[in-house]
TIMI-2910 file (N, C-alpha, C, CB; in pm, 1 decimal, decimal comma, always signed):
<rs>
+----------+----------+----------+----------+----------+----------+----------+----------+----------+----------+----------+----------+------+
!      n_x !      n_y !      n_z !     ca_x !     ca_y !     ca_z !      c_x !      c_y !      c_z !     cb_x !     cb_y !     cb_z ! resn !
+----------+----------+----------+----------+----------+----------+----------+----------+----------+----------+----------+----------+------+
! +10676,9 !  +8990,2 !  +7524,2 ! +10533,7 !  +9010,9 !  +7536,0 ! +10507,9 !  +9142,6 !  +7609,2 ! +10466,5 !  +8892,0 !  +7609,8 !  Unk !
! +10415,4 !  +9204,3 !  +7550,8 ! +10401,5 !  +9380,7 !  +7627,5 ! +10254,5 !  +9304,0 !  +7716,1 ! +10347,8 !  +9580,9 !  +7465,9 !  Unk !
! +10284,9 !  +9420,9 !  +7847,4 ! +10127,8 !  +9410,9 !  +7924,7 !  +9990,8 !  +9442,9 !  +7863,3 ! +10123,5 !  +9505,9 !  +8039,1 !  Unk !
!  +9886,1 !  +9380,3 !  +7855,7 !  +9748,3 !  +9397,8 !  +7805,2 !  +9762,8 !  +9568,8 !  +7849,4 !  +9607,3 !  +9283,9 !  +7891,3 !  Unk !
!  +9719,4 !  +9630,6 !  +7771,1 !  +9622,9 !  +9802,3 !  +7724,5 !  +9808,5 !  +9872,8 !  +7734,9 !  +9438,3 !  +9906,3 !  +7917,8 !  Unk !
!  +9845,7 !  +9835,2 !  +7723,6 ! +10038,7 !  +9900,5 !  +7680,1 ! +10049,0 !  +9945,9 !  +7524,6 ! +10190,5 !  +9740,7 !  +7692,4 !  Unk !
! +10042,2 ! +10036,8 !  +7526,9 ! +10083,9 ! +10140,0 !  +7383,3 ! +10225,6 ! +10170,4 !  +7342,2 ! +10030,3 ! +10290,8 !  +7401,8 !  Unk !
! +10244,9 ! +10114,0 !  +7228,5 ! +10398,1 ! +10148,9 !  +7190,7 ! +10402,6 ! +10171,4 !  +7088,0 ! +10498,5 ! +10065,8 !  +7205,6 !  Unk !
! +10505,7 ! +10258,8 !  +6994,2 ! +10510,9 ! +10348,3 !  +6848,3 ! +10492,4 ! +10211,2 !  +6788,7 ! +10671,4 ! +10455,7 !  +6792,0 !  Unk !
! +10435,6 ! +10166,1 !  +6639,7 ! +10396,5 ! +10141,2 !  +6556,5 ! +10533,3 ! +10029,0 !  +6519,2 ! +10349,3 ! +10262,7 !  +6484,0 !  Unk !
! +10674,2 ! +10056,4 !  +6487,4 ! +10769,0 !  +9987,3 !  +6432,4 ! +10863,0 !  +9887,7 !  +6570,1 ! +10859,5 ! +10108,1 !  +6343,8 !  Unk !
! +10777,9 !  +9930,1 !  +6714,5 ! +10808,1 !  +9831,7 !  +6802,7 ! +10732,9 !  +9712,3 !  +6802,8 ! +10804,7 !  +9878,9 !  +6916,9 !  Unk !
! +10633,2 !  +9672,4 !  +6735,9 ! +10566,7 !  +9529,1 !  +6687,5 ! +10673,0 !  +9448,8 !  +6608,6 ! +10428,2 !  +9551,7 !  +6582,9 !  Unk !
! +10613,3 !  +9322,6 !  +6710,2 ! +10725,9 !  +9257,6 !  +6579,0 ! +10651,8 !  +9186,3 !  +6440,8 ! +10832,0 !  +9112,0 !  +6654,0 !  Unk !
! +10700,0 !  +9145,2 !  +6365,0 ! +10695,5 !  +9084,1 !  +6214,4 ! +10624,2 !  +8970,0 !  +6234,2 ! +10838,7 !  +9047,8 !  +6140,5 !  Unk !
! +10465,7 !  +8989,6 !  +6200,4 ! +10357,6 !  +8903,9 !  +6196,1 ! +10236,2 !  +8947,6 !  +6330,6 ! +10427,9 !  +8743,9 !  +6209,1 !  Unk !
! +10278,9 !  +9089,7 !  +6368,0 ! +10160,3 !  +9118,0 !  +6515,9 ! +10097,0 !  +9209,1 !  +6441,2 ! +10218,0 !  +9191,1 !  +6692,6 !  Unk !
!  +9973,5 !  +9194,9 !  +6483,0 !  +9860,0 !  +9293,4 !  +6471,9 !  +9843,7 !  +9341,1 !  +6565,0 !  +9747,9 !  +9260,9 !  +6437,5 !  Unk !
!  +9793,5 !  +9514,9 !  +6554,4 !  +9702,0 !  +9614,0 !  +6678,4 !  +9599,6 !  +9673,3 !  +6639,9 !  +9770,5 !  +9732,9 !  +6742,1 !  Unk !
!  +9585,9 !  +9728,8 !  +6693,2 !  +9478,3 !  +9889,7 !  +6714,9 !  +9562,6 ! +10004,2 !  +6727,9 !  +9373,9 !  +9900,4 !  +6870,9 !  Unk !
!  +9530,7 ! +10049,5 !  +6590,9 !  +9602,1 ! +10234,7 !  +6634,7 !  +9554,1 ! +10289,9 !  +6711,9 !  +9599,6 ! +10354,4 !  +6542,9 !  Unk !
!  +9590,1 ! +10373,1 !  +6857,8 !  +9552,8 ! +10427,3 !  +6969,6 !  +9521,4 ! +10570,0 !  +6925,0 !  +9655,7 ! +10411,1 !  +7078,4 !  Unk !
!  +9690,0 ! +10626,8 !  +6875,2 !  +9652,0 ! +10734,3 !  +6832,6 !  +9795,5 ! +10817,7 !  +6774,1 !  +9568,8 ! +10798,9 !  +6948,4 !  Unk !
!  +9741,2 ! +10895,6 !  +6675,9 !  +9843,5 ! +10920,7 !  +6554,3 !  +9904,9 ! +11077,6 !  +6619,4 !  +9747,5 ! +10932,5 !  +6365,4 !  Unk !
! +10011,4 ! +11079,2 !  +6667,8 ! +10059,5 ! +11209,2 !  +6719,5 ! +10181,1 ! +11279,9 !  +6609,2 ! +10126,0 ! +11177,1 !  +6880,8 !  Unk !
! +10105,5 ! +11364,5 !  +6546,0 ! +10137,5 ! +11414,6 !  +6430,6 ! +10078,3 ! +11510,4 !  +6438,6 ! +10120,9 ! +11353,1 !  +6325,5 !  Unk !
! +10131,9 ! +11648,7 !  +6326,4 ! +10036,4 ! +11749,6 !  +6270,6 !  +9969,1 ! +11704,7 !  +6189,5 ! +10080,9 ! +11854,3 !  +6218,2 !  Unk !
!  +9892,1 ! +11834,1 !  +6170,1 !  +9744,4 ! +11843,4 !  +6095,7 !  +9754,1 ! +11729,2 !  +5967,5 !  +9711,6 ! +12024,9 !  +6025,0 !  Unk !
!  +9877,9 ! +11778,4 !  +5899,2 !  +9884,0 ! +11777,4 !  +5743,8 !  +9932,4 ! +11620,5 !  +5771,0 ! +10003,7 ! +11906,6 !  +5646,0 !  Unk !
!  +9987,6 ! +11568,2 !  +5799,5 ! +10039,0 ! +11464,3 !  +5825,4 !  +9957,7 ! +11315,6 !  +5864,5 ! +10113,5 ! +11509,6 !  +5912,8 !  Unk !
!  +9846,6 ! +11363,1 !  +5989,3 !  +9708,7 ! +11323,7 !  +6032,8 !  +9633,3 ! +11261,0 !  +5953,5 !  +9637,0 ! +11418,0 !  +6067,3 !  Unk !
!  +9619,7 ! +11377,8 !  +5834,5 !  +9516,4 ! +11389,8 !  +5694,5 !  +9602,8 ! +11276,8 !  +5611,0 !  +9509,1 ! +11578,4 !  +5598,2 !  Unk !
!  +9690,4 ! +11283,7 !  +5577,2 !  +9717,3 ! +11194,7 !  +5470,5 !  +9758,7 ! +11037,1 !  +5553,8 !  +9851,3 ! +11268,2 !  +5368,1 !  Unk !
!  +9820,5 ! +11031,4 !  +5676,0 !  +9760,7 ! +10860,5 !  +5722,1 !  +9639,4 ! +10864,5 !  +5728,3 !  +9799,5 ! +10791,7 !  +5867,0 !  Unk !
!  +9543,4 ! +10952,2 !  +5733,2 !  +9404,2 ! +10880,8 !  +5765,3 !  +9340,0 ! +10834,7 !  +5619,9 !  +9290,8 ! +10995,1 !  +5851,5 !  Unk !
!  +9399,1 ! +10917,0 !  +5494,4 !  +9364,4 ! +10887,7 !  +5404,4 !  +9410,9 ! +10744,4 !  +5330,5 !  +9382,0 ! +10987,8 !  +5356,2 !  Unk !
!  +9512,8 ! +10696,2 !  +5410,7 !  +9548,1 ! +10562,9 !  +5369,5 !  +9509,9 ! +10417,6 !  +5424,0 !  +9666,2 ! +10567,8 !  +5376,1 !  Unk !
!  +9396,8 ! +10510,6 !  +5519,6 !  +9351,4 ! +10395,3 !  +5667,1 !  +9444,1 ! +10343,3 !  +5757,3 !  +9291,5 ! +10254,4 !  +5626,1 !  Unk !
!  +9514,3 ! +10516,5 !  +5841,2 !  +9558,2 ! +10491,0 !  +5973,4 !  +9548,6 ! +10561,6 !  +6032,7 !  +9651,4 ! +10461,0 !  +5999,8 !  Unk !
!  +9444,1 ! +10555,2 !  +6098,7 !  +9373,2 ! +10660,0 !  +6217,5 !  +9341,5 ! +10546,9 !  +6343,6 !  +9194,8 ! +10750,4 !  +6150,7 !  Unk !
!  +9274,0 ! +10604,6 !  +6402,6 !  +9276,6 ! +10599,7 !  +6578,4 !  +9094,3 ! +10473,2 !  +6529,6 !  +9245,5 ! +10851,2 !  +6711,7 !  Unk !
!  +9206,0 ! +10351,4 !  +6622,0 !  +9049,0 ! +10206,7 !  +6535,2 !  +9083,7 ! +10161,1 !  +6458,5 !  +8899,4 ! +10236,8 !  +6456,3 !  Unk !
!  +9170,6 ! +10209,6 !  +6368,9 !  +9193,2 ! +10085,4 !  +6286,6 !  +9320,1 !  +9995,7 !  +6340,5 !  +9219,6 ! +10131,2 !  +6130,6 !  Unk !
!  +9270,6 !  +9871,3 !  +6289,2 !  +9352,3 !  +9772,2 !  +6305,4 !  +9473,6 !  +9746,8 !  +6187,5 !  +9262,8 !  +9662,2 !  +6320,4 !  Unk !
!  +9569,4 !  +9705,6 !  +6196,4 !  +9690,9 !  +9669,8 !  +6125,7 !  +9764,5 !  +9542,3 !  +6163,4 !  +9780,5 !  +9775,6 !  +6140,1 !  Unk !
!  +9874,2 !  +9504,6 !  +6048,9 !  +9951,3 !  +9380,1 !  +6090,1 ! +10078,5 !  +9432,2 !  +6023,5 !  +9890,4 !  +9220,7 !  +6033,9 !  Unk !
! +10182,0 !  +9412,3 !  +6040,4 ! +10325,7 !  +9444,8 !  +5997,1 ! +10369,0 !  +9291,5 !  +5964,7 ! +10428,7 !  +9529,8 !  +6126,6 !  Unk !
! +10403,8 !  +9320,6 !  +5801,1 ! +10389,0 !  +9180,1 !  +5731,3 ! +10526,7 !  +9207,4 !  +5723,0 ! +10288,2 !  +9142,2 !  +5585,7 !  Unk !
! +10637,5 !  +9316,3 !  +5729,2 ! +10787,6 !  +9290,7 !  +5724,0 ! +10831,2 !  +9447,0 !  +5783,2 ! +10853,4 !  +9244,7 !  +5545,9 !  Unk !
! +10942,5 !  +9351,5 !  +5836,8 ! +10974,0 !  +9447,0 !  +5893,6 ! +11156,0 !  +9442,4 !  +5853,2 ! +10914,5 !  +9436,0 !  +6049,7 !  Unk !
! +11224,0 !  +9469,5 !  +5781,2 ! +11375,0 !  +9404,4 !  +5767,4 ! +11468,6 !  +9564,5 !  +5809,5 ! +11413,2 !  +9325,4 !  +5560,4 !  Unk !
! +11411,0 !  +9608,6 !  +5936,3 ! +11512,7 !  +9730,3 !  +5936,4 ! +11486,8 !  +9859,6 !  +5859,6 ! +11639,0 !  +9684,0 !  +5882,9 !  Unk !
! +11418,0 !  +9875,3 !  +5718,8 ! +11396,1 !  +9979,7 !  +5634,8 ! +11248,5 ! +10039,2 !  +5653,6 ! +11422,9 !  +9932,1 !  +5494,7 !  Unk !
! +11172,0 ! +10034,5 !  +5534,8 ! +11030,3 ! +10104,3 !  +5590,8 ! +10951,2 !  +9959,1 !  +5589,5 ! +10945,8 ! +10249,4 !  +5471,4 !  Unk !
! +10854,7 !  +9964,5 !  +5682,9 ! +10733,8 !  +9874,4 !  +5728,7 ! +10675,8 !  +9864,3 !  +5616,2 ! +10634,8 !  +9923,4 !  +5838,8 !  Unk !
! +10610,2 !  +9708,9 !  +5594,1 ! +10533,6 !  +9635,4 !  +5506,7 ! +10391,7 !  +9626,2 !  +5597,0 ! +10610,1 !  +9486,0 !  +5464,9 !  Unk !
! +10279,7 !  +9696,6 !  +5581,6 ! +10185,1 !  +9665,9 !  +5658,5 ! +10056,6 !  +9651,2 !  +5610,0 ! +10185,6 !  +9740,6 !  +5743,3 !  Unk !
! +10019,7 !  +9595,5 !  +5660,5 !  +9813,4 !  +9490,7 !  +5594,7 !  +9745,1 !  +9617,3 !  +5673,0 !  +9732,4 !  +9242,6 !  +5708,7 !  Unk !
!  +9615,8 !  +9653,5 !  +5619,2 !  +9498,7 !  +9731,8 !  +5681,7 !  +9429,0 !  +9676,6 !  +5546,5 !  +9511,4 !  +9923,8 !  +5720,7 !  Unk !
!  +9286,2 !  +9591,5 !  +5640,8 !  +9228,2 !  +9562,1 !  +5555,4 !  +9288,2 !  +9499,6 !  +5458,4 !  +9177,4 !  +9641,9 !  +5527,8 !  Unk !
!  +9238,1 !  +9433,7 !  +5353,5 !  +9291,7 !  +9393,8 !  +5217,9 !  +9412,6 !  +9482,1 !  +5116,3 !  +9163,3 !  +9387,1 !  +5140,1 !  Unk !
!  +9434,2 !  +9593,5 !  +5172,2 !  +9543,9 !  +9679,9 !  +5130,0 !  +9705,4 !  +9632,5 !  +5210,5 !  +9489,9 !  +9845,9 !  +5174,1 !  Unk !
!  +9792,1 !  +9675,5 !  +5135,5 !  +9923,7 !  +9653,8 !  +5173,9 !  +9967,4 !  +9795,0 !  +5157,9 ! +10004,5 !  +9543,1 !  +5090,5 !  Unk !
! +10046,4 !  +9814,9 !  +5222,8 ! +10116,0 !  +9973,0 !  +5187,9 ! +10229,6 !  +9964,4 !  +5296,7 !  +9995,6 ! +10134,7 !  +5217,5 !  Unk !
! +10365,1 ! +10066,8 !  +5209,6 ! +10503,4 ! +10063,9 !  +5252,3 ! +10479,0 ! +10180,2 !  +5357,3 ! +10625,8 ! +10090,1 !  +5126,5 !  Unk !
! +10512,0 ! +10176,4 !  +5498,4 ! +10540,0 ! +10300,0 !  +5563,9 ! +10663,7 ! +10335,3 !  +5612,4 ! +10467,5 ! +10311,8 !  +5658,2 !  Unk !
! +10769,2 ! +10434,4 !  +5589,2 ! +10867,8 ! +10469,0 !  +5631,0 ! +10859,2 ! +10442,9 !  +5789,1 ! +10890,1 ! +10595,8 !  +5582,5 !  Unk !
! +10994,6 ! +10450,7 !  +5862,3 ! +11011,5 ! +10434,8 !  +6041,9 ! +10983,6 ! +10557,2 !  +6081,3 ! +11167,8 ! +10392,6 !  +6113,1 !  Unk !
! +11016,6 ! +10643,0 !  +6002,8 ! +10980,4 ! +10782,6 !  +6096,9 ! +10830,1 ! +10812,5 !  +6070,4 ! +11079,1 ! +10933,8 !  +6048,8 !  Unk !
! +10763,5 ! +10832,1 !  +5978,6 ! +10613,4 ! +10812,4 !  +5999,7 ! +10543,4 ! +10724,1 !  +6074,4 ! +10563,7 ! +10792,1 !  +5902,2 !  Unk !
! +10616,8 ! +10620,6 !  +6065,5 ! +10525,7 ! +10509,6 !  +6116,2 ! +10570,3 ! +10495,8 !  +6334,2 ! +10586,9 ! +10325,3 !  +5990,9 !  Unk !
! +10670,0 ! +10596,6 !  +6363,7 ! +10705,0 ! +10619,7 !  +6515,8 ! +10634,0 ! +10667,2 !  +6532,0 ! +10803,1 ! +10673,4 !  +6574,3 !  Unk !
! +10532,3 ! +10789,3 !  +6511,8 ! +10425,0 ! +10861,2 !  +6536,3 ! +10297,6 ! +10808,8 !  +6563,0 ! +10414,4 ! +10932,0 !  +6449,7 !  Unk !
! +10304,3 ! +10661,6 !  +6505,3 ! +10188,6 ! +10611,2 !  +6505,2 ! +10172,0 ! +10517,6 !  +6658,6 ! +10176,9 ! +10529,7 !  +6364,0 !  Unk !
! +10108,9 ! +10534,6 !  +6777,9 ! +10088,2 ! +10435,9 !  +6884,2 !  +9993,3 ! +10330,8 !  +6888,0 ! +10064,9 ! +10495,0 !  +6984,5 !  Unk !
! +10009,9 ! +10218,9 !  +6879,5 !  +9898,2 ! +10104,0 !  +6875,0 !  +9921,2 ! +10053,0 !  +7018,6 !  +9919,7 !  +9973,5 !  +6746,3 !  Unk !
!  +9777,8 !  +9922,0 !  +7015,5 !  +9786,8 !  +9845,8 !  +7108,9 !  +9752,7 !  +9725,9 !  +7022,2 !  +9706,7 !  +9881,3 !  +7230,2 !  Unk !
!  +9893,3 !  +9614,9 !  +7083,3 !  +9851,5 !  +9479,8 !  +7036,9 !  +9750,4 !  +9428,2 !  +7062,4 !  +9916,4 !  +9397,5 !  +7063,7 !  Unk !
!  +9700,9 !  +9358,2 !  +6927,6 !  +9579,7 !  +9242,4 !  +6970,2 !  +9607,2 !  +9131,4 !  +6950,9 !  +9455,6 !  +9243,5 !  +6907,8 !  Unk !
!  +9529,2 !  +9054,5 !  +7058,8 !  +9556,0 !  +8877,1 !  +7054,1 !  +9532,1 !  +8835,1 !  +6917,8 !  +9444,3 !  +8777,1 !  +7156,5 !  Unk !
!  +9593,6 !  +8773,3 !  +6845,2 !  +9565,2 !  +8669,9 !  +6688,0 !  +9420,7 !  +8640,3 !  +6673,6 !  +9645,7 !  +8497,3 !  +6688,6 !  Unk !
!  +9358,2 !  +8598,7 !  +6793,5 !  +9248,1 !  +8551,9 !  +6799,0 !  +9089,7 !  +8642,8 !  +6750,4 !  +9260,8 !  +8512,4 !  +6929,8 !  Unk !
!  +9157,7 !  +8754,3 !  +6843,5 !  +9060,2 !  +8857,5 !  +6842,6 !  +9050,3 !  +8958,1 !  +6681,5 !  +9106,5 !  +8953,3 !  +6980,4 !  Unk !
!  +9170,5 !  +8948,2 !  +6633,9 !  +9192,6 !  +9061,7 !  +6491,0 !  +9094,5 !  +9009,9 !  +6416,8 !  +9350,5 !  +9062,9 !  +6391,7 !  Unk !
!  +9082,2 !  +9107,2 !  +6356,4 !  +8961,1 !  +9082,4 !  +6231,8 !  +9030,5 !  +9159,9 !  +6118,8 !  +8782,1 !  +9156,7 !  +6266,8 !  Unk !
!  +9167,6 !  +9116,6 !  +6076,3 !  +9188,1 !  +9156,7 !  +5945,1 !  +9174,6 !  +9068,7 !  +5846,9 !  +9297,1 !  +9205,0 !  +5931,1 !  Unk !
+----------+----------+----------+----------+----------+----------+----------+----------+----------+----------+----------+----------+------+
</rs>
């Protein structure tokens, strides 16, 4: 269990947690195309698999594959089950 408001890269969640992306530390070009897939800084996510290779992850009603090294760049904060609204 991480401490409430604790930020950690994106592929340290485990398999079935949802967060809040904090914030995407990347260049420009890089920025632009997660945000174009809905992962920017507010949105919420869930990592539906995780088996070692690239991340299986929910935003919204979308699913999409993210590689580990894109997806290290990305910092969230977990949210309680209760509270997500995906």
């Amino acid at each position: 269990m991480t401490p409430e408001g604790a930020t950690m890269p994106l592929p340290m969640l485990p398999e079935g947690a949802q967060a809040q992306i904090v914030e995407v530390r990347a260049g420009r070009r890089l920025k632009e195309r997660l945000a174009g897939l809905g992962l920017h800084a507010g949105a919420q996510v869930r990592i539906l698999r995780d088996n070692g290779g690239p991340l299986l992850l929910a935003i919204g009603n979308t699913r999409l594959a993210l590689g580990r090294g894109m997806a290290h760049k990305i910092l969230v904060q977990p949210v309680p089950t209760e509270v997500s609204r995906l």
